[in-house]
N, CA, C and O of each residue as an XYZ file, in Angstrom:
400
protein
N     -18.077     -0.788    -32.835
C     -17.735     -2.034    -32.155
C     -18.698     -2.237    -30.991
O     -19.035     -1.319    -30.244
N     -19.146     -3.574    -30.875
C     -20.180     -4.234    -29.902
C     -19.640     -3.660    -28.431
O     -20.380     -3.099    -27.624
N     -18.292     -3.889    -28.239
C     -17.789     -3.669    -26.613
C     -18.215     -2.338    -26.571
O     -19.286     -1.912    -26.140
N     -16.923     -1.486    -27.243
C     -17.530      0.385    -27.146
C     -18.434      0.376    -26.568
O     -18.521      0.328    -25.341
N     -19.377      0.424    -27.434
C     -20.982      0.507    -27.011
C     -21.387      0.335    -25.642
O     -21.647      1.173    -24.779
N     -21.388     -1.201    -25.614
C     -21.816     -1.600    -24.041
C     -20.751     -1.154    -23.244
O     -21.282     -0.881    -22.168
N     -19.826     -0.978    -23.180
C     -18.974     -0.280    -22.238
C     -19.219      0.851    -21.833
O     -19.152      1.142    -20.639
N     -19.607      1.841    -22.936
C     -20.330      3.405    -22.528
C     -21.535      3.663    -22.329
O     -22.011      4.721    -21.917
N     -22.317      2.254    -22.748
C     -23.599      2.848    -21.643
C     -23.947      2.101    -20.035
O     -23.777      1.080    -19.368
N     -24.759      3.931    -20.018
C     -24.623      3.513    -18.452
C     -25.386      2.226    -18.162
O     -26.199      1.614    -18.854
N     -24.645      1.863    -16.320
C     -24.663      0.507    -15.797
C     -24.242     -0.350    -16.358
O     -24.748     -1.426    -16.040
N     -23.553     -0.387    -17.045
C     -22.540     -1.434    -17.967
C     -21.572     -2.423    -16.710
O     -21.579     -1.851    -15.620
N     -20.984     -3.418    -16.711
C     -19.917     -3.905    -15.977
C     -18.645     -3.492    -17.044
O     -18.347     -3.436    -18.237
N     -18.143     -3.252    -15.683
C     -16.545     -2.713    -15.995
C     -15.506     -3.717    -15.877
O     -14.545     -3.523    -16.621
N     -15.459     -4.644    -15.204
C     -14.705     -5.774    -14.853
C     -14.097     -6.674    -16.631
O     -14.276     -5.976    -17.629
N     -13.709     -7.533    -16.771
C     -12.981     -8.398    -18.491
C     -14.145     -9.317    -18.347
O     -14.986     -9.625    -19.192
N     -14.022     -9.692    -17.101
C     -14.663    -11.036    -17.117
C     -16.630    -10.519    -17.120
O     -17.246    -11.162    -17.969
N     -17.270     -9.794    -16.535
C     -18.143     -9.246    -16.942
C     -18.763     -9.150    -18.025
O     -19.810     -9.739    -18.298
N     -17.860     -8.026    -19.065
C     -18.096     -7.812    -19.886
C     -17.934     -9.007    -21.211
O     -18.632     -8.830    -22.210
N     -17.349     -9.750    -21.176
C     -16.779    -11.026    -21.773
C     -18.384    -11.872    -21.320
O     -18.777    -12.662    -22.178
N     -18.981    -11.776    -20.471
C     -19.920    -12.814    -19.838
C     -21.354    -11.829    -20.585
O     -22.177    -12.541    -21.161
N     -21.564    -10.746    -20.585
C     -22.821     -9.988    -21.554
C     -22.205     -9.842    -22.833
O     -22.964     -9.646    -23.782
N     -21.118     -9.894    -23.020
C     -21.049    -10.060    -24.720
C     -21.448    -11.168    -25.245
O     -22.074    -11.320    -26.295
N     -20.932    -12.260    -24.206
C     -21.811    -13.798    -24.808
C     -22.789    -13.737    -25.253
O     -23.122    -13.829    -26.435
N     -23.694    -13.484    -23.862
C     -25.240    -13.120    -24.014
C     -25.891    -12.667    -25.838
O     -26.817    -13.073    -26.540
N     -24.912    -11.749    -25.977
C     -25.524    -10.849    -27.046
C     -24.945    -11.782    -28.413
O     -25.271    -11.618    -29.589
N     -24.173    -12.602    -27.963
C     -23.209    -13.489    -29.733
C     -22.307    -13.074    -29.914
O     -21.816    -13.378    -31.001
N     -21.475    -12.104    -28.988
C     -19.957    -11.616    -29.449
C     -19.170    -12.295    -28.903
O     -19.165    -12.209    -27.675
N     -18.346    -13.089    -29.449
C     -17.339    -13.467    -29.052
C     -16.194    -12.988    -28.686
O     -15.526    -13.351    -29.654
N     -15.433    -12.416    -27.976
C     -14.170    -11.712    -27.628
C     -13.587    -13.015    -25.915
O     -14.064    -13.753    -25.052
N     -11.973    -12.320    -26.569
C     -11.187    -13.322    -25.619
C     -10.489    -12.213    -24.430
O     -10.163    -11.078    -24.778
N     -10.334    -12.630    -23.200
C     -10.297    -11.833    -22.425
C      -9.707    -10.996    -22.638
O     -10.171     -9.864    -22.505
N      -7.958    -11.300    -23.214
C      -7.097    -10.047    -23.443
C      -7.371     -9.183    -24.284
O      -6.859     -8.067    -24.203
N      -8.519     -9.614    -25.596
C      -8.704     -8.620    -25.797
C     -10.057     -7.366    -25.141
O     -10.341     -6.187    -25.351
N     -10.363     -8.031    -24.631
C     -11.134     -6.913    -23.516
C     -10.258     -6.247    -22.750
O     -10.515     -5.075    -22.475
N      -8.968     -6.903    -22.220
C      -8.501     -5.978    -20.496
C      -7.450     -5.059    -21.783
O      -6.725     -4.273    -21.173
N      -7.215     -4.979    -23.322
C      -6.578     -4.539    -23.810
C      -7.492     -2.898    -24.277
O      -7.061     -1.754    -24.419
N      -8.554     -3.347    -24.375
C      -9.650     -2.328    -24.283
C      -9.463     -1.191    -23.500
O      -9.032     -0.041    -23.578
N     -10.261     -2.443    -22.241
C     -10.190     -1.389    -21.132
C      -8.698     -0.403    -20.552
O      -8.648      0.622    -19.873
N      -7.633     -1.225    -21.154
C      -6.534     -0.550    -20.829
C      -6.352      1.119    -21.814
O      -5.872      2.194    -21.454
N      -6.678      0.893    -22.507
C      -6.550      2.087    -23.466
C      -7.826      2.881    -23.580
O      -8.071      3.646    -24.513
N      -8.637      2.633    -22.533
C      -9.792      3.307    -21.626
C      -9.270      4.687    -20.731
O      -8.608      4.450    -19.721
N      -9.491      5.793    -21.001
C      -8.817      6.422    -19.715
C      -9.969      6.740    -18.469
O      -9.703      7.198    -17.358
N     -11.057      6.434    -18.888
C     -12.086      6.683    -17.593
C     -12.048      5.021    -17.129
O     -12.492      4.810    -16.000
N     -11.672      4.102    -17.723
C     -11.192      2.884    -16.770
C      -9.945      2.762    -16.115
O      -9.753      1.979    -15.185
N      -9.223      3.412    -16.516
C      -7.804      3.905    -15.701
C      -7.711      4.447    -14.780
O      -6.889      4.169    -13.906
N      -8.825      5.695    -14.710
C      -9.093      6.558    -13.889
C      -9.850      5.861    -12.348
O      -9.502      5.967    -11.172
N     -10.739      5.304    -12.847
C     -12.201      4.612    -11.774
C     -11.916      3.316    -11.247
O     -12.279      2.938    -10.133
N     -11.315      2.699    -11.998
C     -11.370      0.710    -11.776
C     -10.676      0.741    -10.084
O      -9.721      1.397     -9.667
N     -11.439     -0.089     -9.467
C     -10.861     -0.230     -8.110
C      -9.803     -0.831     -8.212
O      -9.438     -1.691     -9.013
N      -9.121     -0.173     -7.052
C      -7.288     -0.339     -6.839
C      -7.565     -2.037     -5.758
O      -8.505     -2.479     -5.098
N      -6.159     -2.524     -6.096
C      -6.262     -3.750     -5.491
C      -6.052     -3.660     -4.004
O      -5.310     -2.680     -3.944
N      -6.230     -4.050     -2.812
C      -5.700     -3.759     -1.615
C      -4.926     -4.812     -1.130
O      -5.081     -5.991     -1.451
N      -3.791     -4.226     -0.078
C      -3.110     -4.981     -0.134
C      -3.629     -5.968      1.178
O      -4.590     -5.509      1.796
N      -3.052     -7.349      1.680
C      -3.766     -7.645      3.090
C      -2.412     -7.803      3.608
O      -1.486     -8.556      3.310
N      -2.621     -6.524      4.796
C      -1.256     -6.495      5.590
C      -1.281     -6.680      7.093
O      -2.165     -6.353      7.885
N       0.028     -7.350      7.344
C      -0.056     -8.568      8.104
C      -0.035     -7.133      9.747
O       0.850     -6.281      9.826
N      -1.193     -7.259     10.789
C      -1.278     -6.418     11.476
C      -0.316     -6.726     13.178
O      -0.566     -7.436     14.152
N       0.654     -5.915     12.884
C       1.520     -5.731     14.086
C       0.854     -5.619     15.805
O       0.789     -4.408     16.017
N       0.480     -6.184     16.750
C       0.711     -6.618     17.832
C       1.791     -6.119     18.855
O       2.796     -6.732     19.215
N       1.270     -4.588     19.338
C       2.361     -4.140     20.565
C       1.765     -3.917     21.616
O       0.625     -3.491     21.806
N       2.860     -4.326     22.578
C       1.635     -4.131     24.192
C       1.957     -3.196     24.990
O       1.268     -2.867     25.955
N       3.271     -2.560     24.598
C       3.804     -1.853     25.332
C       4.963     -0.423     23.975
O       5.423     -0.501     22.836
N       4.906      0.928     25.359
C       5.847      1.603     24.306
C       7.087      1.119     24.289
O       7.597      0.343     25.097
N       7.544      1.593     23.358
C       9.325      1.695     23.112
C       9.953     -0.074     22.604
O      11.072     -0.493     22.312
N       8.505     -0.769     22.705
C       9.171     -2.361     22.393
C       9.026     -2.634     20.819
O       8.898     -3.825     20.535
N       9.025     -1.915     19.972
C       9.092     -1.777     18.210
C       9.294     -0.461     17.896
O       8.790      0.537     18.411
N      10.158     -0.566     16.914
C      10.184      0.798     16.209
C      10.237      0.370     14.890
O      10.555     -0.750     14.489
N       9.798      1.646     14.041
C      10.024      1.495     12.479
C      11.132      2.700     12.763
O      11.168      3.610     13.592
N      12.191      2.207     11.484
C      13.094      3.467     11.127
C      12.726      3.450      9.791
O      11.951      2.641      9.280
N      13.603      4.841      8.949
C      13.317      5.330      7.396
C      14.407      5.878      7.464
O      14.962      6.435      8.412
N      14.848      5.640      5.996
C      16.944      6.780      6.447
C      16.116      7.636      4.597
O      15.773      7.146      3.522
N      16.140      9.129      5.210
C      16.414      9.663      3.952
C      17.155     10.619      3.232
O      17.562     11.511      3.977
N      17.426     10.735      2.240
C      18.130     11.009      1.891
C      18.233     12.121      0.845
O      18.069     11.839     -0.343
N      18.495     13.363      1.231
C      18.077     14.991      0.902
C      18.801     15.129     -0.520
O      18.235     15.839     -1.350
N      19.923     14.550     -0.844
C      20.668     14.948     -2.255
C      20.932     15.903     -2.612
O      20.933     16.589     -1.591
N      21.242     16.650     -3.593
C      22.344     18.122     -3.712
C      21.249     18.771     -3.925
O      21.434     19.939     -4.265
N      19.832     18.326     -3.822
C      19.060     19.426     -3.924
C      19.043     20.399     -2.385
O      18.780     21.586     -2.186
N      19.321     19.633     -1.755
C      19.046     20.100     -0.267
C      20.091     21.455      0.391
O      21.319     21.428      0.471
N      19.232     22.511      0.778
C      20.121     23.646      0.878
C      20.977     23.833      2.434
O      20.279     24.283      3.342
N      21.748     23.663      2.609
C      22.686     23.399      3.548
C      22.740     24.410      4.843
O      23.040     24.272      6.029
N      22.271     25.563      3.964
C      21.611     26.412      5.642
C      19.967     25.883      6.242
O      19.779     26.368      7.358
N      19.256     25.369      5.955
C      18.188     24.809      6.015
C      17.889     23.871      6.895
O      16.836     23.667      7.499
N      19.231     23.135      6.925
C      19.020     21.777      7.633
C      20.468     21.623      7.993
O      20.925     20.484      7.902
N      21.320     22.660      8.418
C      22.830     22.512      8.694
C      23.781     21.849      8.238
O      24.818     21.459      8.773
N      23.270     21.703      6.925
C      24.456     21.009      5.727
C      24.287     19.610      6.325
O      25.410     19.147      6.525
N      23.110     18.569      6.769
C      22.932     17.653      6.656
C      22.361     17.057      5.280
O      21.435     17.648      4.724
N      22.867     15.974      4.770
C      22.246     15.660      3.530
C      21.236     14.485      3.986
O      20.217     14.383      3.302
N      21.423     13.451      5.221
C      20.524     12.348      5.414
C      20.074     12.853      6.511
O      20.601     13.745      7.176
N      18.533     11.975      6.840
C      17.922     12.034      8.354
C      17.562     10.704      8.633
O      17.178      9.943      7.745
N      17.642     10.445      9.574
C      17.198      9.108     10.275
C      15.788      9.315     10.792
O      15.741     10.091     11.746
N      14.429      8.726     10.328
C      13.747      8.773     11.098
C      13.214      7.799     11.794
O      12.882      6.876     11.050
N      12.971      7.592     12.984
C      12.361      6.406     14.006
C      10.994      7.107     14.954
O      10.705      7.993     15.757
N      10.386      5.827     14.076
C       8.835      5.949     14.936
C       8.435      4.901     16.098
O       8.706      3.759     15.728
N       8.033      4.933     17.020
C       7.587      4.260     18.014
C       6.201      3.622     17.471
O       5.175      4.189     17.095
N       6.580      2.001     17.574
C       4.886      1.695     16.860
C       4.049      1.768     17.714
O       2.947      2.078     17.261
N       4.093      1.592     18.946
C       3.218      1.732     19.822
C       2.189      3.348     19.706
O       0.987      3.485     19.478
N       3.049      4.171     19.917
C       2.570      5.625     19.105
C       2.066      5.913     17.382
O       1.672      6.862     16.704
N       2.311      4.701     17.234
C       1.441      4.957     15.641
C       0.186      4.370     15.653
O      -0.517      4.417     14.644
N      -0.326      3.612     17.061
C      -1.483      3.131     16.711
C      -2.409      4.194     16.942
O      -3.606      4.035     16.699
């Protein structure tokens, strides 16, 4: 198969739309899904393909003790009761000011 090929040699584009855009080039016709269906059953494209990032919205503190994040968790019957004094949850609270 035309993709295979250009997919495994090196400097190839890894991207659907890429590869969909040099297959033209060459007279192959393929439709996107079946490229990202490809690449999905790729495991060195599973492995490598850049992760999406997220854009997160950046918190603004001017002072300590005026935000906190909390987290409640929660130990379950795995948790050994001399260990942690037969607590099963913990509360944790962070000062955002101290997380910057």
């Amino acid at each position: 198969m035309e993709l295979a090929n250009l997919y495994h040699s090196p400097g190839a584009p890894t991207s659907p739309a890429a590869l969909k855009k040099l297959l033209a080039k060459r007279g192959v016709n393929l439709s996107i899904k079946t490229i990202t269906k490809f690449l999905q059953d790729e495991k060195a494209h599973q492995v490598h393909r850049k992760k999406k990032r997220l854009n997160l919205n950046v918190a603004t503190i001017r002072a300590p003790f005026d935000e906190w994040e909390s987290d409640w968790l929660t130990l379950g019957n795995d948790a050994h009761p001399r260990s942690n004094k037969g607590n099963l949850h913990i509360l944790v609270c962070v000062d955002k000011f101290s997380k910057m």
